[in-house]
C-alpha positions in Angstrom: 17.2 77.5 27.1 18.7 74.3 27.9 19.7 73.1 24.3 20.9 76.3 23.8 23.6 76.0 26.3 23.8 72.6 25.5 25.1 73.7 21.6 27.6 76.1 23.1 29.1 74.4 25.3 29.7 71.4 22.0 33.1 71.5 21.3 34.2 73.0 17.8 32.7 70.7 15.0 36.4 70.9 13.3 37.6 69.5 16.2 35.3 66.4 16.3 35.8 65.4 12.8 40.0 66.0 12.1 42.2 63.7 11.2 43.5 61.5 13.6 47.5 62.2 14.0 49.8 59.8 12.3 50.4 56.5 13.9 54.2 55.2 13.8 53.5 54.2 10.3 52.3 56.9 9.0 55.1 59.2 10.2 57.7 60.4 7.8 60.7 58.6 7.2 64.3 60.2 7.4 65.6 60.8 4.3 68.0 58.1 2.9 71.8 60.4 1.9 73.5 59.3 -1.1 76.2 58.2 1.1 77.5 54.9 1.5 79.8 54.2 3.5 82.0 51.3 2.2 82.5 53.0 -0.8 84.9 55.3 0.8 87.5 55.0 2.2 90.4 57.9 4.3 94.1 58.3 3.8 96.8 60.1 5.7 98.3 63.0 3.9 101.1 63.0 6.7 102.4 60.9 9.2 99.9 60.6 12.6 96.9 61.2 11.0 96.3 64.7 11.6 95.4 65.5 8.0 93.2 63.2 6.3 91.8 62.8 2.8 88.4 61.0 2.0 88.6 59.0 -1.2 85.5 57.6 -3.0 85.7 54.2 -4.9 83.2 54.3 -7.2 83.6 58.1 -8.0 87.2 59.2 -7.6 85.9 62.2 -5.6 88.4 63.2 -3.3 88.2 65.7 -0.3 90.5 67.1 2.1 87.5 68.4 4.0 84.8 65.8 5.4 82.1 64.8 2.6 79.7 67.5 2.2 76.6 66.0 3.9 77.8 63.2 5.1 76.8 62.9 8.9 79.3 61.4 11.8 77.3 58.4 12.1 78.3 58.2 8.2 81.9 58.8 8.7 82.5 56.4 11.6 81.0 53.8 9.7 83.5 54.3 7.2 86.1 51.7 7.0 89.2 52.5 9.1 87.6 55.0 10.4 87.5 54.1 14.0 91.4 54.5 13.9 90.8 58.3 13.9 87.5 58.5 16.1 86.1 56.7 18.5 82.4 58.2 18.9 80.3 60.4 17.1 80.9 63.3 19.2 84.5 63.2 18.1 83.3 63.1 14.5 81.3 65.7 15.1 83.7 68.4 16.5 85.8 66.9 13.4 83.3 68.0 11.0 82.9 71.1 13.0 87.0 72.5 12.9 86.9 71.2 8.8 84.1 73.2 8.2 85.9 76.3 10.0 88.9 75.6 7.6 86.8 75.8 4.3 85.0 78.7 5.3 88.5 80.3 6.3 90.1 79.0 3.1 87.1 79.3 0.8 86.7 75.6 0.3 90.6 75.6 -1.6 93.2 73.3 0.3 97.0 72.7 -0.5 96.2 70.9 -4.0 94.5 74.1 -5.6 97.5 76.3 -4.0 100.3 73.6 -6.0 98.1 74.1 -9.0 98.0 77.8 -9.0 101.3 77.8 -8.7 102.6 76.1 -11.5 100.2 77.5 -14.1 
């Protein structure tokens, strides 16, 4: 009678033979973003600073919003860019109100408007 208490009172056999769980090595690494920043850099579309453009070197992209996917530690990295923000949180609620103006507009800014307009 003894052994068979003994058996069921054994924990789970799955349990005693499972994989250990990943060690600080083992454990996935964030995913690098095609991003870097000192390929980019911003420009003023009007005096102050309250609308910005970001301007790629290497690939001539240009955005009025903020790079799609880029993330504020991203952005404040960029050069010049701590004229604008000072933390990420600021970048943040940036990236936030820029994303509320290309759902509003439906991603078009004042260039696509000018080129609708003349043909």
């Amino acid at each position: 009678m003894f052994r068979l208490t003994a058996l069921l009172q054994r924990p789970p056999f799955k349990r005693l033979y499972s994989s250990p769980p990943p060690t600080s090595a083992q454990s996935p690494k964030p995913k690098p973003t095609h991003f870097i920043p000192e390929d980019w850099y911003i420009i003023e579309t009007n005096s102050g600073g309250r609308e910005k453009e970001f301007v790629n070197r290497k690939t001539r992209e240009l955005t009025w919003y903020t790079p799609e996917g880029m993330t504020a530690e991203e952005i404040l990295a960029v050069p010049g860019a701590k004229k604008y923000w000072s933390t990420t949180a600021k970048v943040e609620k940036y990236i936030k109100e820029m994303a509320a103006e290309k759902a509003k507009y439906g991603g078009r800014d004042w260039k696509d408007a000018i080129r609708d307009a003349k043909g």
